[in-house]
N, C-alpha and C positions, 0 to 999 in steps of 0.2 A: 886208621885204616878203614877202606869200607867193609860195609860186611857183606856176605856172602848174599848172591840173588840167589833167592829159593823160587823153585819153579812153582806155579798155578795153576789150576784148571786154566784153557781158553775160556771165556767167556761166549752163552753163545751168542750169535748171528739174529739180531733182529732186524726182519725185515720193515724198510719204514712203511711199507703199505700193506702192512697188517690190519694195521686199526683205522684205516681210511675210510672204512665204511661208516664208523663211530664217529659221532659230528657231536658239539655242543654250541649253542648259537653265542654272540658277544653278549656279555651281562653287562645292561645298559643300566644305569639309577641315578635317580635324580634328588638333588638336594636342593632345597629353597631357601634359602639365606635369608635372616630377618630382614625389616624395612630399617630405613636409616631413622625413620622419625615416624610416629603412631599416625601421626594424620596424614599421612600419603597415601593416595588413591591405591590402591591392589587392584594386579591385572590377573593374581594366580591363585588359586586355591585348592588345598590339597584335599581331596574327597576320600581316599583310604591311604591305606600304606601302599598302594600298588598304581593309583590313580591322579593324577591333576588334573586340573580343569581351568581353561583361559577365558578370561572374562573378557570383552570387548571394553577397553576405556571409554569415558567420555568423548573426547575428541576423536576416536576412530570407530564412533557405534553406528554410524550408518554405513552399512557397507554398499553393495551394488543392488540389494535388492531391497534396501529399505530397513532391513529386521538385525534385531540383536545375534549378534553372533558366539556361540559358544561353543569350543573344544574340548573335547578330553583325548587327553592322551598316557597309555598305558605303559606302565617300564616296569621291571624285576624287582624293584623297591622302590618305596617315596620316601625321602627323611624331609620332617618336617623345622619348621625354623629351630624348633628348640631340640632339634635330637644334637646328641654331646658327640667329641670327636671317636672316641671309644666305644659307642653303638655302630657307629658308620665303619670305625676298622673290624670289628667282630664277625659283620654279615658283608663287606668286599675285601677289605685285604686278607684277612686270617687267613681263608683257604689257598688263597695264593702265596704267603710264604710257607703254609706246611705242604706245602708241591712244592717250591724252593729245597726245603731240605730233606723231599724226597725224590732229589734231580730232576724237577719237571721245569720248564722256563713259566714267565709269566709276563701281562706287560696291563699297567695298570695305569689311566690317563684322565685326565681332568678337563672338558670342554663347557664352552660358555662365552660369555659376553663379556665385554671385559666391565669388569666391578663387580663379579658375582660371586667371588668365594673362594675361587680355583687354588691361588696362591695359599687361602686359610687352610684351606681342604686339604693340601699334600704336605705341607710345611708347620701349621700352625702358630699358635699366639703365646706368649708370655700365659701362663700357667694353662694353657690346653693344646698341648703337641699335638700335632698335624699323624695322617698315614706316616711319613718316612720315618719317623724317631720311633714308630710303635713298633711299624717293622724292622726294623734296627734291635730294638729292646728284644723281641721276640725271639731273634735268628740267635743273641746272644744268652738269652736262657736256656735256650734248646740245646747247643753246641757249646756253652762255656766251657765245661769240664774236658771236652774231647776238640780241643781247637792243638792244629799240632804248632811248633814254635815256630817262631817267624824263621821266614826264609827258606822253611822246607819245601813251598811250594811259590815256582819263579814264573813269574809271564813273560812271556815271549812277542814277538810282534805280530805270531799269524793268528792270534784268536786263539790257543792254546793254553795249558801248563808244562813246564818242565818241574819233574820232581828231583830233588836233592837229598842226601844223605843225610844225618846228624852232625860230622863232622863237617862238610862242606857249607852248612846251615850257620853251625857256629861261627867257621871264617867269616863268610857273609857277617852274621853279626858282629863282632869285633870291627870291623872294617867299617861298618856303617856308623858304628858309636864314636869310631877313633876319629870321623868327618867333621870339623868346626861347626859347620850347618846340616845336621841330619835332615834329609827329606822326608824322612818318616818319623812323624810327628807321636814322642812316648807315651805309654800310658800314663805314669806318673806325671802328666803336665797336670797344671792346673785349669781347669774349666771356665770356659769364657762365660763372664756372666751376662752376655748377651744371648745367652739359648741354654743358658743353667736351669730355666723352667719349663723351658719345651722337652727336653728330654728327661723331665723326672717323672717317669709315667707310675700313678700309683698301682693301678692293677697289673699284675703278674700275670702272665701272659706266656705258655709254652707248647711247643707243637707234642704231639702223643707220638710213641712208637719210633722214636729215633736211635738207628743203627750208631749199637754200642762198639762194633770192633769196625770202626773207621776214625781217620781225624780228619778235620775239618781246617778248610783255612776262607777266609772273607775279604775281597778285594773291591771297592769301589772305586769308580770314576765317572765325571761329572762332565757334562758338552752342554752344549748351547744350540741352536738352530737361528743363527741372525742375518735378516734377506737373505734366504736362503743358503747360506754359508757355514760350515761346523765350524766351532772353537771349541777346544779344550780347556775349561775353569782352572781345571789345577796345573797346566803349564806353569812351570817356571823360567819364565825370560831372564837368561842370562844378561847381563850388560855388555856391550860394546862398544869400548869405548869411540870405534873410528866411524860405524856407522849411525846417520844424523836419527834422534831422538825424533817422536810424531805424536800428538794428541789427537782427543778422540776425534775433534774434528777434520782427520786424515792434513796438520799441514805440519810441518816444521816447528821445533820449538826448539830452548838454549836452558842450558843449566838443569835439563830435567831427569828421570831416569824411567820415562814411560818409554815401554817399547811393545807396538803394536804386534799383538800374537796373530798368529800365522792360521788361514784355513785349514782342517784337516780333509781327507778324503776319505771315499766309503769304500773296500773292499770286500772281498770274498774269498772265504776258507774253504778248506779241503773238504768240507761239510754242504758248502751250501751256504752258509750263515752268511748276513752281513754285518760289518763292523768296523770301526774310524781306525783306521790304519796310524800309530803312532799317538793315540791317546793314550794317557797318563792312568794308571792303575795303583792303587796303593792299597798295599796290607794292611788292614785294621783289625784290631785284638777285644775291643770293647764299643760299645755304642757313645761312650764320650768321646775317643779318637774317632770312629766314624763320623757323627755331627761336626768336629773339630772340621773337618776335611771337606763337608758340603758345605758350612759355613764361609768357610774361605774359597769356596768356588762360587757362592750364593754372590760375594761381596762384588765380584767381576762380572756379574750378572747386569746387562743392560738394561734398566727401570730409566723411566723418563714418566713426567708429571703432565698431564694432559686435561682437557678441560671435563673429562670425566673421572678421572680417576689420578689420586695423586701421587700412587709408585704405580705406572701401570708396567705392567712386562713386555717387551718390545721383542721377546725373543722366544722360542719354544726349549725351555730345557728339559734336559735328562738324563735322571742319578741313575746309574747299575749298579747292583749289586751282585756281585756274580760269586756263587758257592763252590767251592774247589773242594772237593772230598776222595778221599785214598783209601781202601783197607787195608788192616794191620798184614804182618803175614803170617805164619803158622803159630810161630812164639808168641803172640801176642804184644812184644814188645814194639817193633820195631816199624816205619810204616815200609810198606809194599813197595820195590821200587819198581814199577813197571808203570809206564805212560799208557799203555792202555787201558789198565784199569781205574784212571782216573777217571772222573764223573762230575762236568762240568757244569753249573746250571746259572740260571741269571734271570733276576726280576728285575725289569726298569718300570721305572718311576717318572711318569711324563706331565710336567705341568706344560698345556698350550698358552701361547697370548692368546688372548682374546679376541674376537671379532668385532670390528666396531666400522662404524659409520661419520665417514670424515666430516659430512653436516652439520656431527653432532661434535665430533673430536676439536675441529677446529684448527686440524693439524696442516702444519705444513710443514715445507723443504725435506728435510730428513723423518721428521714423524711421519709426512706424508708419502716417504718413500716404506719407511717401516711397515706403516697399515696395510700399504698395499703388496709387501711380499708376505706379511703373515695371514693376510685374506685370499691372497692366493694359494697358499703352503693348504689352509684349513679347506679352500674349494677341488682342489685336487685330492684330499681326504675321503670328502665328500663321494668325489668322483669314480673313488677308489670303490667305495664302500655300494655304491649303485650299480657297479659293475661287476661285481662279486655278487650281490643279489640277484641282478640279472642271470649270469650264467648257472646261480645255482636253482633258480628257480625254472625258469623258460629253457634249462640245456644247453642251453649257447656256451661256445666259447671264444669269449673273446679278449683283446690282449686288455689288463687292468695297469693302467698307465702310472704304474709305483714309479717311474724315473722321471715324473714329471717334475715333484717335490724330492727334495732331501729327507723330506721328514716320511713320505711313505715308503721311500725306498729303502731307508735303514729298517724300518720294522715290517717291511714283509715277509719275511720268515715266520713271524706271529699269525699273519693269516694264509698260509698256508700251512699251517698245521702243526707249529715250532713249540705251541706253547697255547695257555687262556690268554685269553684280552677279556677284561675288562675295560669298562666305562663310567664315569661318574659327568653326568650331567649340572652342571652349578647355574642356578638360575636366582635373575633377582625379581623380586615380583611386583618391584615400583612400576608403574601407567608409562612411564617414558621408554623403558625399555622392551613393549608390547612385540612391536616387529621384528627386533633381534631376538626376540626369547618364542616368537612363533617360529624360526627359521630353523634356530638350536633344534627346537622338538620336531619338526618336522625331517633333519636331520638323524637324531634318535630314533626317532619313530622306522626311517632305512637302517639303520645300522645294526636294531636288534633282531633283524630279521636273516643277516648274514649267518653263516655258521662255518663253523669253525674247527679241523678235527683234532680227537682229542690227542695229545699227547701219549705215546709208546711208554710204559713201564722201562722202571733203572732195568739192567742184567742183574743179575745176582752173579759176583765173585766165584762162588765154589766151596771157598773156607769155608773150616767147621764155624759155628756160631760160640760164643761165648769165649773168645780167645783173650779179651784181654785181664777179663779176672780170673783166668786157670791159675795164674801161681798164688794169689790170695789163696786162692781156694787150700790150696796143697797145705800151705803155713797152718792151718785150722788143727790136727790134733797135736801137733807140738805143743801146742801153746795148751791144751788141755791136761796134757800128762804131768808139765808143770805143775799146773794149778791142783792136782791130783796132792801130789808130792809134797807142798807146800799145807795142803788140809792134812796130811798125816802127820808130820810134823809140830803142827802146833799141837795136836791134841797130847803130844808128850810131856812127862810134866817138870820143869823149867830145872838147869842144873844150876848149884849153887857158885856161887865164888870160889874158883881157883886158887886164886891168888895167893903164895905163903910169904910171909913177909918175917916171922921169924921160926928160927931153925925148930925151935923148941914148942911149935904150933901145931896140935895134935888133933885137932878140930875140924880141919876144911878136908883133910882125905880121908876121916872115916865120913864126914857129911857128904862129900864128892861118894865114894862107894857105896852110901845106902841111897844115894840117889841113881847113878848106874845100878845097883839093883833093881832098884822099883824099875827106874825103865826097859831093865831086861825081863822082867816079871809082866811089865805090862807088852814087851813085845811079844815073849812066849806067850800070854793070852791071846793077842790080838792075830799072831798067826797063826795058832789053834784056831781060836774063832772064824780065821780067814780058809784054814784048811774043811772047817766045816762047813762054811758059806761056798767054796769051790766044790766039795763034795755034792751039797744039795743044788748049787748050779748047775753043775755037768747033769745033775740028774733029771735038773728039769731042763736042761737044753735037751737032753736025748731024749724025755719023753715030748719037750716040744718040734725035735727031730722025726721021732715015730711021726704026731701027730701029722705034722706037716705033711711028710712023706704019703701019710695017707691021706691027706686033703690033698697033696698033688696027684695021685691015683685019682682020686674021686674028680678034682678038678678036669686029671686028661680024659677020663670016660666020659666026663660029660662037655670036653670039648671035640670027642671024635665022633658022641652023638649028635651035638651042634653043626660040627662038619659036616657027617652024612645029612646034616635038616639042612645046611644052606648050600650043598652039593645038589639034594633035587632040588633045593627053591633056586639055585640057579638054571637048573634045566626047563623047570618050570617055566623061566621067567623068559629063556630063550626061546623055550616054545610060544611061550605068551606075546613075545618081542616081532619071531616069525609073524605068530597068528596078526596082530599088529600091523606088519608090515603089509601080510595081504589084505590085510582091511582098508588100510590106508590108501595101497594102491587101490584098489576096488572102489573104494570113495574120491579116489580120485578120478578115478572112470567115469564115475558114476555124474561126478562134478561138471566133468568135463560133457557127458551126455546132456547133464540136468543143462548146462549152458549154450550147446546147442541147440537143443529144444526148445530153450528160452527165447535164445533167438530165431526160432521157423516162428516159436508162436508170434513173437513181436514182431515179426514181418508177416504172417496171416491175418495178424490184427491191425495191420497198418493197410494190408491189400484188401479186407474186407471193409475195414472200416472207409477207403477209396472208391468199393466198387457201391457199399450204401450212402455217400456221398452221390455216386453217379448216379444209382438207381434215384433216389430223388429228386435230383434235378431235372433227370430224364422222366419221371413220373410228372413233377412240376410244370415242366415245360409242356406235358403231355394234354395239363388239365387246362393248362393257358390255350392251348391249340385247341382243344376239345368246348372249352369258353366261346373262344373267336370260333369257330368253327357255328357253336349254336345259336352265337349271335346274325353269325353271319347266314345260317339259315333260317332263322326266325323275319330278320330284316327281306331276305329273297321271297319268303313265303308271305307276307303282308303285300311287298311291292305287286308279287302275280296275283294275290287273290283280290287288290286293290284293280290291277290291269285286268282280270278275268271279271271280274263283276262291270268295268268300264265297258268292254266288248259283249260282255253279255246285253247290259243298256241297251245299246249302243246298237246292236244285230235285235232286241226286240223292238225298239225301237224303229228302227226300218222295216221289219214284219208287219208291223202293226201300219205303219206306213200305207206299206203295198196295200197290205190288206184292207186299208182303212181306203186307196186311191181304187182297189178292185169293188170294191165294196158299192164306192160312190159310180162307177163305171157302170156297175149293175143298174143300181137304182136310175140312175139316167138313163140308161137304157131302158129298161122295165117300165119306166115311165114315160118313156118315146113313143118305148110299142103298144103300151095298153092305153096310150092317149086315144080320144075318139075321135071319129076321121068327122070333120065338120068343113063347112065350105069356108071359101078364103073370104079373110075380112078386108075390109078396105085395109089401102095402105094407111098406117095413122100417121100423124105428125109428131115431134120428137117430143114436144112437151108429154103427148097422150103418152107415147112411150115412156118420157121419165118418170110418169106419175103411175104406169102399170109397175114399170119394175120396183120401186119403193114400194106397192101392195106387195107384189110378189115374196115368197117364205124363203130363205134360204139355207143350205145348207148348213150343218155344225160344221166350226172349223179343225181343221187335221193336230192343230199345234194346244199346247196351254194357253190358255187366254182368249182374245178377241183382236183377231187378224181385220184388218179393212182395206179392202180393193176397190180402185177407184174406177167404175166402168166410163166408156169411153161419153157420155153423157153428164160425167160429175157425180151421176149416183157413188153411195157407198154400200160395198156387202159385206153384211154379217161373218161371220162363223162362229159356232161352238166347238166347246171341245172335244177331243179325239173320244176321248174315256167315254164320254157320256154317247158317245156315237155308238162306242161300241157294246154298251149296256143294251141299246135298245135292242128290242125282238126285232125281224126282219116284217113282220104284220105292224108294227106300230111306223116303221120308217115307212111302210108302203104306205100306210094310210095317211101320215102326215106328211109325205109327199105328193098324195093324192089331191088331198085337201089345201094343202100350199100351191099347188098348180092348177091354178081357173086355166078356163078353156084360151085358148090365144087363138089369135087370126095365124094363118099361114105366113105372114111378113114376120112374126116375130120368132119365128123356128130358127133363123139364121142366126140370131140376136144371144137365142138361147146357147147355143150352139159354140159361139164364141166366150160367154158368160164359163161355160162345163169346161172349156181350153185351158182360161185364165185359170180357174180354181184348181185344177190339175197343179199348173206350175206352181201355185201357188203353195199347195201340200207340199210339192215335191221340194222347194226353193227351202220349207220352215225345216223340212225333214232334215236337208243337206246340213242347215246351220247348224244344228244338234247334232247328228251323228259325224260332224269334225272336216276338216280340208280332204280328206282322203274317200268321202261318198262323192259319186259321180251321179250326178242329173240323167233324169232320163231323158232322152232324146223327144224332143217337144213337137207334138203332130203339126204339120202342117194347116194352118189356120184357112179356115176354105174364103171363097171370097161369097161374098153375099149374092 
């Protein structure tokens, strides 16, 4: 029969955009994988636990600018070649399976090149197991004791659990044992010795703080991601016999029992979530049946031998592990049977294929169709993950193309805030593989920049806590009254032999009655004893009563003084809280003042510092103008006082002229008039003529230098210069005009006459050429006729 549903608290209502504000970014780390052989070039080296650094090979050292090139790039951890598998699970996976079995999701992935560790990294080697066997060992330390029995918790196909009774459990099992071929592989199998050393982990490993009144059940299952395509590992392909058999190379075959398994599809639950509709789930009870289960999904795993790598992985898989936990209900016995209080959780476990470079692979046909959907799957990752940065950082929103791949569209619920991600970067540090391992980090180097929000806390049930050791608990003085009762007893002291064996045996009942006496003598003691020990008890319980009594007196006085001290230290605190509050605002005023002010001043200091910009240049420009300016009057004032001293010349010059033709005007005259009147001489002839006027004195001439005029006889006349003309006294010209002019006949007055004409123009002609084209000649007398 089932038992009775006992009602629950509702549990409450958590909203999911509670914690949306609370972000933590992808925990990216990187691990460096030894080199295959000591003497190979290294392109990587690890500078702390936080840091690497890319060294430019040989054949790629020159780059575009000529110079050595060197990177570092920063991650959340460095493990170096020799860190052990059990450091690396300690600091990324631990924290994510004690969030597993405290209902949080998790999703934890392995990227790289292909030969770089990825495969070691999640799975591990013959005597050092990978992540998945430590979290497997973990989950099953934590939960062993509280795992409920198989079958009480059923999967369904929407991404759910259904829970089941005890009895209905049991049917289930019976039915499942009573199957020729059980699909659920028992605990009692024996261990395949092909991963009998991957999961023998020595250190013990258990998550803290795990909810005592729930049970626990652990279901895994195993997919693949191949050209883009899901498969299910743990399908089991029935046989048929009428439809035809196909190997891997998709064609026909005879006599065989391979039957090509079927794609699965991605849907969506009543949640949000997504998840392969029709994948395989199995209950497992211990970490040997769970290994047992990945192993056999491992073996259907597509690996193919390429010119890099000699099992490389041609497909992205990934193991869940999904945590199904119930609480008990009031009794502590029994679990809960209500589907809503189930609490669902699930860490996957993602190894990617690798990225590689057909150049180098050398692949073709089918490898090279392989490469190219697993370079696509990881560049739409990529693509994922740059666009997620994008809008978180810049505000954008824009759409993040998860249905591009398979593979990001099943695990976007992780980055939208479903669960951690983690990352473990696997790099190998040989010189060949320099450019795939700069693209990896440059990759990384986006991905830990994403963030991620955190995951919402379990609900809490309601139930009291500690239900499922309440009736332990209750058995505890039972069992002491016994043990009471059995110390009383032996301290009595031992009866003899009964037994009469003849009639006439007078021996064993008076030894039987002096031993009933003794023990009735020592009971009457010992209940004496006990009536005095009760006496002195009660006395000291009632004086330990008084006492009490009066420590709880004392105790309440001095908790109703403590009342009234933290009744005003509460008043206080409100007033204190008020006062607080107005400060706060007031600082906030004040804040908000201080920041406008800040900014008048930063724009009066931006407008002052504009207008003494301006003033200087306008000053600048002022001294350049003021420059030109003095230059330009310095140059004006040379040109006129250059021009005024040429016109000054220039105007004495012709004064001196005049004055020097009035001058001579006079004297010619003066010496016309004060000539003596003497009678006419004969006419002379021209020689006598030419030989008087060569005696004859003549005047200085008007110009610098020594003028000569040719009179109309051939004669030539003198002149002196102006200056010296004008030095003389008017008494020395008279007399040395006196004295230069002998008496002449009356024929030679005409002669004269014409001589004073010539010299005239003659002044006036020298004067013209000196004072410039612009003096005009004076109008020339009338030459008389003889």
């Amino acid at each position: 029969m089932k038992p009775a549903r006992t009602k629950t608290p509702r549990k409450p209502v958590v909203k999911k955009g509670s914690q949306t504000n609370l972000k933590d970014p992808v925990g990216v780390y990187c691990r460096v994988r030894p080199l295959s052989f000591p003497d190979q070039e290294c392109c990587i080296e690890v500078i702390n636990n936080t840091t690497v650094q890319l060294h430019t090979p040989e054949g790629y050292r020159l780059n575009r600018n000529g110079d050595y090139k060197e990177i570092q790039y920063s991650f959340k951890r460095v493990f170096g070649p020799h860190t052990t598998q059990k450091e690396l699970f300690d600091v990324v996976a631990n924290p994510l399976v004690d969030d597993l079995i405290h209902g949080k999701n998790g999703l934890l992935f392995t990227y790289g090149v292909t030969g770089s560790g990825k495969t070691h990294t999640m799975t591990g080697s013959l005597g050092a197991g990978g992540l998945l066997p430590r979290c497997l060992d973990m989950i099953f330390n934590s939960i062993g004791s509280f795992q409920a029995k198989r079958y009480v918790f059923k999967s369904n196909d929407r991404n759910s659990m259904d829970i089941q009774c005890e009895v209905d459990a049991l049917l289930e099992r019976q039915r499942r044992e009573a199957m020729p071929n059980p699909k659920t592989p028992s605990g009692k199998r024996q261990i395949d010795p092909e991963f009998a050393d991957m999961i023998n982990v020595q250190e013990f490993c258990k998550a803290e703080e795990v909810d005592e009144d729930s049970v626990y059940g652990v279901f895994v299952s195993y997919i693949e991601i191949y050209n883009n395509y899901i498969y299910d590992l743990l399908e089991e392909v029935t046989f048929d016999p009428i439809k035809p058999k196909w190997n891997s190379c998709s064609t026909p075959m005879r006599n065989a029992d391979f039957v090509p398994p079927q794609s699965k599809v991605l849907r969506e639950d009543k949640n949000h979530n997504m998840y392969v509709a029709g994948c395989t789930e199995v209950e497992v009870k211990s970490i040997e049946e769970a290994f047992d289960v990945f192993w056999r999904g491992q073996k259907k795993r597509r690996i193919a031998n390429t010119h890099l790598n000699r099992e490389s992985s041609r497909s992205h898989s990934v193991f869940n592990i999904k945590l199904v936990q119930a609480p008990l209900d009031a009794t502590g016995d029994n679990v809960l049977q209500e589907k809503e209080q189930i609490t669902i959780s699930q860490l996957s476990l993602v190894d990617l294929a690798g990225s590689e470079r057909t150049n180098r692979t050398k692949a073709e046909g089918n490898r090279l169709r392989e490469a190219g959907n697993i370079n696509q799957s990881l560049m739409t990752l990529r693509t994922c993950m740059e666009v997620l940065r994008e809008n978180q950082m810049y505000g954008t929103n824009k759409m993040v193309p998860y249905r591009d791949s398979k593979l990001t569209h099943l695990f976007k619920n992780y980055f939208d805030g479903e669960g951690k991600v983690r990352m473990i970067v696997c790099v190998n540090p040989k010189a060949e593989d320099y450019e795939e391992s700069l693209q990896v980090m440059r990759f990384a180097e986006v991905t830990q920049e994403v963030e991620v929000a955190r995951p919402a806390d379990k609900a809490i049930c309601g139930l009291t806590p500690g239900r499922r050791y309440r009736n332990h608990a209750r058995a505890g003085p039972v069992g002491d009254e016994l043990l009471v009762t059995e110390v009383v007893l032996q301290s009595f002291p031992p009866l003899p032999s009964c037994e009469i064996l003849d009639i006439n045996d007078e021996q064993t009942l008076p030894r039987l009655i002096e031993a009933l006496e003794k023990r009735h003598l020592l009971r009457q003691t010992m209940i004496d004893e006990f009536n005095k020990q009760s006496v002195t008890f009660k006395a000291m319980l009632q004086e330990f009563d008084s006492g009490a009594l009066n420590k709880e007196n004392y105790i309440q006085g001095k908790l109703n003084e403590k009342e009234k001290v933290i009744s005003g230290q509460k008043l206080e605190i409100e007033r204190l809280e008020k006062k607080n509050k107005t400060l706060e605002y007031k600082i906030e005023i004040l804040e908000k003042t201080t920041t406008i002010f800040e900014e008048d001043k930063r724009s009066l200091q931006h407008e002052l510092e504009a207008q003494n910009q301006k003033l200087q240049r306008q000053f600048s420009d002022k001294r350049r103008l003021e420059a030109r300016l003095q230059d330009m009057v310095t140059e004006t004032t040379m040109k006129w006082e250059k021009e005024c001293e040429r016109r000054v010349a220039a105007k004495q010059l012709e004064m001196q002229n005049k004055l020097w033709v009035k001058d001579e005007k006079l004297k010619q005259l003066k010496a016309i008039v004060t000539e003596p009147k003497t009678e006419k001489p004969e006419r002379p002839s021209r020689e006598r003529d030419r030989e008087k006027a060569t005696q004859r004195s003549v005047s200085p001439s008007p110009v610098p230098g020594d003028v000569y005029k040719t009179r109309g006889g051939g004669q030539s006349v003198q002149f002196t210069d102006i200056e010296t003309l004008k030095q003389e006294s008017p008494t020395s010209r008279k007399r040395r005009s006196s004295s230069a002019a002998p008496a002449q006949p009356d024929g030679a007055e005409s002669e004269w006459t014409d001589v004073e004409t010539r010299c005239s123009m003659a002044v006036e002609m020298r004067a013209g050429s000196q004072l410039g084209p612009g003096y005009q000649h004076h109008a020339q007398p009338k030459r008389k006729k003889p």
